[in-house]
C-alpha positions in Angstrom: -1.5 13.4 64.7 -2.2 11.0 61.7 -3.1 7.2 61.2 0.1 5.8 60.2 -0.9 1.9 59.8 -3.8 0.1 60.0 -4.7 -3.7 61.0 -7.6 -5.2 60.4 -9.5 -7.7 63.1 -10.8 -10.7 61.8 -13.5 -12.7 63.4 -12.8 -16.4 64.0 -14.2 -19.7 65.2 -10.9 -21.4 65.0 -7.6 -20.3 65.7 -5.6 -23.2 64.0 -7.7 -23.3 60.7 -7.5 -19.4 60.5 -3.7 -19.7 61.0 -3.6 -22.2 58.1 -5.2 -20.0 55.9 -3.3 -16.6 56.5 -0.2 -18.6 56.8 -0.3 -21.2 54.2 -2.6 -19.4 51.8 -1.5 -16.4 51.6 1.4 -16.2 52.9 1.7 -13.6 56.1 4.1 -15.1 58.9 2.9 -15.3 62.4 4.4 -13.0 64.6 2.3 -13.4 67.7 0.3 -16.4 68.8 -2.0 -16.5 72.2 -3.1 -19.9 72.2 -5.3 -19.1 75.5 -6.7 -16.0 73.6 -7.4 -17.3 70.5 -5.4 -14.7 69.2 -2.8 -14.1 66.6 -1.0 -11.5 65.2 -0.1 -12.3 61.0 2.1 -9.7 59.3 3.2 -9.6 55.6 5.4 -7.6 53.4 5.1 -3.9 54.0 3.8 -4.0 57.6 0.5 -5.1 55.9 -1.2 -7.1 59.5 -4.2 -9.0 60.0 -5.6 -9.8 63.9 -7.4 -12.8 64.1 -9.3 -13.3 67.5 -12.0 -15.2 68.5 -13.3 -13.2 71.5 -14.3 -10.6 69.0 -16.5 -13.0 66.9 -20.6 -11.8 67.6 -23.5 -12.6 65.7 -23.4 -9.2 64.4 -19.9 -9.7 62.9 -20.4 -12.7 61.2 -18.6 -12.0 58.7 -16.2 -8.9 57.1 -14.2 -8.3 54.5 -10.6 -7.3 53.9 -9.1 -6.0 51.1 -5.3 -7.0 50.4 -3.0 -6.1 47.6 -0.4 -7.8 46.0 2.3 -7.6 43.2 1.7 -11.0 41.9 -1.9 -12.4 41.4 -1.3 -15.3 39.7 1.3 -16.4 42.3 -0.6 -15.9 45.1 -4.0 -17.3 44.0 -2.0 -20.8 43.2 -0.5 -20.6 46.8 -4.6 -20.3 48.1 -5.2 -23.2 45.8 -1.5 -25.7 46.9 -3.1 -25.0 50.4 -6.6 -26.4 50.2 -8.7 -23.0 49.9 -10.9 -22.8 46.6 -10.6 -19.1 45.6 -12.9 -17.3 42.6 -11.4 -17.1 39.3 -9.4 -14.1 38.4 -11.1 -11.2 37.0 -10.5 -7.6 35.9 -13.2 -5.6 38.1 -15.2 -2.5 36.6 -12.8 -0.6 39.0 -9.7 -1.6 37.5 -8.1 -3.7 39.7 -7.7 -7.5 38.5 -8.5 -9.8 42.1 -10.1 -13.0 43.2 -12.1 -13.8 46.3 -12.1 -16.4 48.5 -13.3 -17.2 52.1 -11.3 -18.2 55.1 -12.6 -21.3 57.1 -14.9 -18.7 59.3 -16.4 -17.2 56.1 -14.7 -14.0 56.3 -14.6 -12.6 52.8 -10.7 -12.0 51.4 -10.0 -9.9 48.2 -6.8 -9.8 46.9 -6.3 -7.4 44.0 -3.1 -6.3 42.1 -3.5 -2.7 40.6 -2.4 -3.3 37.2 -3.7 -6.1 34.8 -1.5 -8.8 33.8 -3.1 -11.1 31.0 -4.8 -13.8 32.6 
């Protein structure tokens, strides 16, 4: 038997703010939504899902970090921007991979990298 997907948990505070982000910002849909949860379900292109839950939220967790790729940086770091977020600059990291950071509303760290580097 092998891992054939993987979804990561996200921390929250705030379901409605963390919906606005992975919605608006980057652009996953919302394919499950448990209001009395504080749940949601976000998927994207490629079965790529985030969980975002505030029952799993401890002090311990505080924050965490995911790691998405995409095919167009530019594009998506303007959508984190026409949605109110304020995202790092655009950079070509020592590992290759050209990304920007930015935090969601709970302060959970979000990479996004695309694997080969357009000029910026």
């Amino acid at each position: 038997m092998n891992i054939h997907r993987i979804t990561a948990m996200v921390p929250i505070t705030d379901l409605s703010q963390a919906i606005t982000f992975y919605s608006q910002g980057l652009g996953l849909q919302v394919i499950q939504r448990k209001d009395e949860w504080n749940h949601a379900l976000l998927e994207g292109e490629h079965g790529c899902r985030v969980m975002i839950d505030q029952s799993i939220r401890t002090e311990s967790n505080a924050s965490t970090v995911v790691y998405y790729y995409t095919s167009d940086i530019k594009a998506l770091r303007d959508r984190v921007i026409a949605a109110g977020f304020e995202p790092e600059p655009i950079g070509v990291t020592f590992y290759g991979m050209t990304e920007f950071r930015v935090h969601d509303p709970d302060g959970n760290q979000v990479w996004i990298g695309e694997a080969e580097a357009p000029p910026i």
